[in-house]
C-alpha positions in Angstrom: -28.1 -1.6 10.4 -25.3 -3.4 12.1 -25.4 -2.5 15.7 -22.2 -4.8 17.0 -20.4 -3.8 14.1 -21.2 -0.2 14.4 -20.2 -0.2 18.2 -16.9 -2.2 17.4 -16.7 1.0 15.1 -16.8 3.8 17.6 -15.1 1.6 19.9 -11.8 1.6 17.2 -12.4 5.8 16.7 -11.5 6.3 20.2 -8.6 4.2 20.5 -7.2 6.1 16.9 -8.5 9.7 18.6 -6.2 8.5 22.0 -3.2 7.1 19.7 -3.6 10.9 18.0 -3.2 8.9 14.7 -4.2 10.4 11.6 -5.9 9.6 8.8 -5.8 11.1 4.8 -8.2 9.2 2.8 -8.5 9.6 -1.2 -11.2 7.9 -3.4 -13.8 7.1 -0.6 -16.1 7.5 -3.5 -15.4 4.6 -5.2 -16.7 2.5 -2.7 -19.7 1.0 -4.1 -22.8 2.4 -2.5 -24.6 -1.0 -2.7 -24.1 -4.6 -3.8 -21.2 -7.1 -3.3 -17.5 -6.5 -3.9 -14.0 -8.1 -3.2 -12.3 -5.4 -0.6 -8.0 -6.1 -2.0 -6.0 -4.3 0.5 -2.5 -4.6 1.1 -0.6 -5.9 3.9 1.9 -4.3 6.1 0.8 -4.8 9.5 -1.3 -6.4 12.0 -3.6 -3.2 12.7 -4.8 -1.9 9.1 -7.7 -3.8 8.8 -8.9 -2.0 10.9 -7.9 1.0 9.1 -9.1 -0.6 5.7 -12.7 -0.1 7.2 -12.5 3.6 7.3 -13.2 4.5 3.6 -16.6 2.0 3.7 -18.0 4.3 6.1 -18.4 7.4 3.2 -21.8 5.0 2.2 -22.1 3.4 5.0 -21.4 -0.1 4.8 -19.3 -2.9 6.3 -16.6 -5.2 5.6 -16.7 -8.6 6.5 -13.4 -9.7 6.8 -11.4 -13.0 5.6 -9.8 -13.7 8.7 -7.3 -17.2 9.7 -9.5 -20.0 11.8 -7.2 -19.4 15.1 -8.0 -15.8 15.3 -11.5 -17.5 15.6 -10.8 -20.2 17.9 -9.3 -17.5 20.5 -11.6 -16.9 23.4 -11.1 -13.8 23.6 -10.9 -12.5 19.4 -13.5 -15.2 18.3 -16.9 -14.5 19.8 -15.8 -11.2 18.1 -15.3 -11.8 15.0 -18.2 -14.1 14.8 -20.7 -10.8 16.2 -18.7 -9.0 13.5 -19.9 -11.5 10.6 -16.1 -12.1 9.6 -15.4 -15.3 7.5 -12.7 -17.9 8.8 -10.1 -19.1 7.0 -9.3 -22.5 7.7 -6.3 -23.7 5.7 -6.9 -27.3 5.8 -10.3 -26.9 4.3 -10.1 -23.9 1.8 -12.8 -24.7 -0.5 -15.1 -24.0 2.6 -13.8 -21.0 3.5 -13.7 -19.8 -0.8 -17.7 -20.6 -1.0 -18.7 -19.0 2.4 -17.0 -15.6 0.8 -19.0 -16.0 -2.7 -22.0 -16.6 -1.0 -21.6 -13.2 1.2 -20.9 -11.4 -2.2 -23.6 -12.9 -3.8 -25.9 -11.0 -0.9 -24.7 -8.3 -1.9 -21.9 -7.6 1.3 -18.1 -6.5 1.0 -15.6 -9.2 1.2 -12.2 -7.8 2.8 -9.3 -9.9 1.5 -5.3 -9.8 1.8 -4.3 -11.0 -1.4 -1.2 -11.5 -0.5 -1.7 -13.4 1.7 0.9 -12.6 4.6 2.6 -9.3 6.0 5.1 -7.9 3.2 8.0 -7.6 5.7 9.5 -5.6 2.5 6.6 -2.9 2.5 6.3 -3.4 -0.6 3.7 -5.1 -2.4 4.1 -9.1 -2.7 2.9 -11.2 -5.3 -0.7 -11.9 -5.2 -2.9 -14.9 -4.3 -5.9 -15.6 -6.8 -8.7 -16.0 -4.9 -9.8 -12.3 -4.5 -10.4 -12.6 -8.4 -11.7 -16.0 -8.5 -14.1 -14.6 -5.9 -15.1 -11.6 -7.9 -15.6 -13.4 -11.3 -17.5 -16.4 -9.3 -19.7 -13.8 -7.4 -19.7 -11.3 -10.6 -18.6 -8.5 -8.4 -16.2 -6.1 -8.8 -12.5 -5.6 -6.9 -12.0 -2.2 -5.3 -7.9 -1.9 -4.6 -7.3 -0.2 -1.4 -3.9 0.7 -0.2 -2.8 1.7 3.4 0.4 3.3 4.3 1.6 4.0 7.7 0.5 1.3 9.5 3.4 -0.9 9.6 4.7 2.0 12.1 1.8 1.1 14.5 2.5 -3.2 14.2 4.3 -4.8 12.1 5.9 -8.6 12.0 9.3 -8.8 13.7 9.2 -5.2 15.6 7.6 -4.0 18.7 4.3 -3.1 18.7 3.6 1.2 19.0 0.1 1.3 20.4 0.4 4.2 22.7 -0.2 8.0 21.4 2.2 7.9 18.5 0.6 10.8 16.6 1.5 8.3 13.8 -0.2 9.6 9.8 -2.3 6.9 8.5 -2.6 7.2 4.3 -5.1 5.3 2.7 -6.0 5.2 -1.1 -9.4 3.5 -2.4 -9.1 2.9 -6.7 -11.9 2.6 -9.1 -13.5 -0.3 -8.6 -12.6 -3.3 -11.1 -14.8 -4.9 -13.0 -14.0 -8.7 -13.3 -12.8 -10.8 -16.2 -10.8 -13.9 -17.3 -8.8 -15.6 -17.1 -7.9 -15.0 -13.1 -4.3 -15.0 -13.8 -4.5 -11.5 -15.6 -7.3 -10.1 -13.3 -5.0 -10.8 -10.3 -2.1 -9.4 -12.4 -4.3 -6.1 -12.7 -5.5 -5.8 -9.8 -2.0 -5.9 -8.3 -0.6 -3.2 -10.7 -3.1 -1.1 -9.5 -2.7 -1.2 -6.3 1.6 -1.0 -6.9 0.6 2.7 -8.8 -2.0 3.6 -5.9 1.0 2.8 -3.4 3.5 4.6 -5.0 1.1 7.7 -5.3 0.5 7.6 -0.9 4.6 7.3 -0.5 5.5 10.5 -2.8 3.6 12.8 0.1 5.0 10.4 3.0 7.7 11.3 4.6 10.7 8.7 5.0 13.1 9.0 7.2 16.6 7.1 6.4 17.3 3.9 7.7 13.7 3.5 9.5 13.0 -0.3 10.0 9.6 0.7 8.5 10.7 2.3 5.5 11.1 0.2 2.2 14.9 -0.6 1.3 14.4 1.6 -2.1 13.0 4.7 -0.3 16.3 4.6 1.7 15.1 2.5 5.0 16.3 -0.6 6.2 13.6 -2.9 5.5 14.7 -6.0 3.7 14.0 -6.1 -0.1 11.3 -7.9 -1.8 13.3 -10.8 -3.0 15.2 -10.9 1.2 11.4 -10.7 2.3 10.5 -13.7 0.3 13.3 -15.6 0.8 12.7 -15.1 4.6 9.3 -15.8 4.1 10.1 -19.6 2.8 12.6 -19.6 5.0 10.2 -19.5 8.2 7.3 -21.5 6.0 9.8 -24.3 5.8 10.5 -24.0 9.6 6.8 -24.2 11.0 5.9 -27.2 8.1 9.3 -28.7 9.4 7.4 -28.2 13.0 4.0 -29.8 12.1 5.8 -32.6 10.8 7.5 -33.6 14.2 4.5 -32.6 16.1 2.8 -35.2 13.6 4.9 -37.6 14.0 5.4 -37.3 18.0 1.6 -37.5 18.3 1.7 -40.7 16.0 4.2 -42.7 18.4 
């Protein structure tokens, strides 16, 4: 019984019923019904986590979410997500964050994590991180791949956000869970394949308009390609480290 979370909850159903989004949901099922387990859900936009919670509810259960430090630190979002039993995500001090996440596995909670990372401004799926299977094979729990489609039309990096009634279709896909093995490197590598073939089974019934900013470049829409998302990517990482360095450096003086 999580009474904050489960408010939070209904609170999140009736802004989706007054957005007339809706939702298809496959392999609910393979959510475990108990015990701890890495949550490995791809990113398109700012609002599917809280679509990624939807499937946990077939048994039940909660996701406790691996969430960036600042999203913490705000006033308003942090006395949130601290109710909500989220874990921060302080870059500076990952090791902290890493061991706060096996411990919640370990008691037997799901973990939600973006493997990779950041927003794929391509749609497609980015390489992956290794932390959601060093987690897994640390915690001995399995990953369960979840894929969302649809919800870079609500808010996605680089666009205007569409958070009035958009009537928008939501498809999310939950796979088998994954038992975990070594070395991380190939667990990571699986883990991502699956989740590429659940994708690609959500776009088939999707409709895709031509030249949609939220439409992959290979399904016919304008969205940059993987390699121009990653370029851009390192293009802007370079940019804000450029930033912290002159910040740095001005607060040295």
């Amino acid at each position: 019984m999580d009474p904050v979370y489960r408010t939070a909850i209904g609170l999140a159903r009736a802004v989706f019923f007054l957005q007339g989004l809706t939702f298809t949901v496959h392999g609910a099922e393979n959510v475990p019904a108990k015990g701890g387990a890495v949550i490995a859900i791809n990113h398109t936009g700012y609002m599917d986590f809280t679509y990624a919670g939807l499937p946990v509810r077939t048994p039940k259960r909660y996701i406790r979410f691996m969430a960036k430090k600042e999203v913490f630190d705000n006033k308003i979002s942090g006395p949130i997500m601290r109710a909500l039993k989220h874990i921060p995500v302080d870059r500076g001090a990952g090791a902290d964050s890493y061991r706060a996440a096996v411990d919640v596995l370990r008691k037997g909670e799901l973990v939600g994590v973006y493997p990779e990372a950041t927003i794929s401004r391509s749609f497609e799926i980015k390489e992956f991180k290794s932390g959601a299977a060093r987690m897994a094979i640390e915690a001995d729990v399995p990953i369960v791949p979840v894929v969302i489609w649809g919800a870079q039309r609500v808010w996605t990096k680089g666009f205007d956000k569409h958070l009035g009634r958009s009537n928008t279709p939501i498809s999310i896909a939950v796979g088998e869970p994954i038992a975990p093995f070594e070395p991380a490197a190939e667990l990571t590598a699986q883990v991502r394949a699956t989740m590429q073939e659940l994708l690609a089974g959500l776009q088939q019934d999707y409709p895709h308009p031509a030249g949609e900013y939220w439409v992959p470049a290979k399904l016919g829409g304008s969205a940059p390609t993987l390699e121009e998302a990653d370029r851009m990517d390192a293009e802007e990482a370079a940019a804000k480290a450029k930033r912290r360095a002159a910040k740095a450096t001005d607060q040295g003086e």
